[in-house]
C-alpha positions, 0 to 999 in steps of 0.5 A: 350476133343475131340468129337467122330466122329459121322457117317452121318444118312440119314434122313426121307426125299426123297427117304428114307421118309417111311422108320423107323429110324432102317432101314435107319440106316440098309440101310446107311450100305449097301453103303457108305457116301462120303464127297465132297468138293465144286468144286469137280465133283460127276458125269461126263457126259459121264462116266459110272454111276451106282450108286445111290446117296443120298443128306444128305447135301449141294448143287449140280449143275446138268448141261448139254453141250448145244452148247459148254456151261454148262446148269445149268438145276437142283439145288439138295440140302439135301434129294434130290437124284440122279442116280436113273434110272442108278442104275437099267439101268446102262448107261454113265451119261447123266449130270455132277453133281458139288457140290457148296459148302461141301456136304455128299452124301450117295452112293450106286450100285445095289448090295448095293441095292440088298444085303439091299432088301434081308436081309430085304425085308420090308424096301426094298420095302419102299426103292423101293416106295421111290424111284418110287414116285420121278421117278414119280414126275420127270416125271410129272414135265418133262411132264409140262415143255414140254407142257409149252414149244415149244416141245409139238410136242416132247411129242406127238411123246413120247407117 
């Protein structure tokens, strides 16, 4: 006997940590879930980037072009996202994004989003939460990582 194949969930963690189970099987449907093979490129610096994607399993390498060579500058493994500025500020992608071994990815566009927000404007505020809270800690981290470093000239001109 075969088993049914069963649609991935995004579980309670990240961005969608505050949201109930219904909604985020509600929000699953408003995107689509990608299977991505190790080795294989999720997001090119340089491209167009405008969606937002979800970590549901496996590890991606985030690097960026310094003096010809790739910097690895982030590791990204489940319940970690990605994307989340470009989906409300569409822009080229800053970083390429790599998987390191099979991985599902939840992705969604501003439209998804939107779509999701509308027909259910609770969840779509806990989704927004979600969403700021690791924008934030991103930024706090940034922020240390500057002042630990020779840039704090740089963060003085920031602010």
């Amino acid at each position: 006997m075969s088993e049914k194949f069963k649609k991935p969930e995004l579980p309670a963690v990240g961005i969608v940590a505050q949201m109930d189970q219904d909604d985020r099987a509600l929000l699953g449907g408003y995107g689509e879930f990608l299977p991505v093979q190790a080795g294989q490129v999720l997001i090119q610096a340089g491209d167009d980037q405008e969606n937002l994607y979800f970590v549901i399993s496996g590890v991606l390498h985030v690097s960026i072009l310094v003096d010809g060579r790739a910097k690895l500058v982030a590791r990204v493994g489940a319940g970690e996202s990605l994307g989340e500025v470009n989906v409300f500020d569409p822009e080229k992608a800053s970083a390429t994004v790599v998987a390191q071994e099979f991985a599902q990815i939840w992705k969604a566009n501003r439209s998804d989003i939107d779509q999701f927000v509308e027909a259910y404007p609770h969840a779509g505020t806990c989704l927004f939460a979600g969403i700021v809270t690791v924008m934030c800690r991103r930024i706090r981290n940034m922020n240390e990582k500057l002042a630990d470093s020779e840039s704090v000239d740089i963060l003085g001109k920031f602010w």
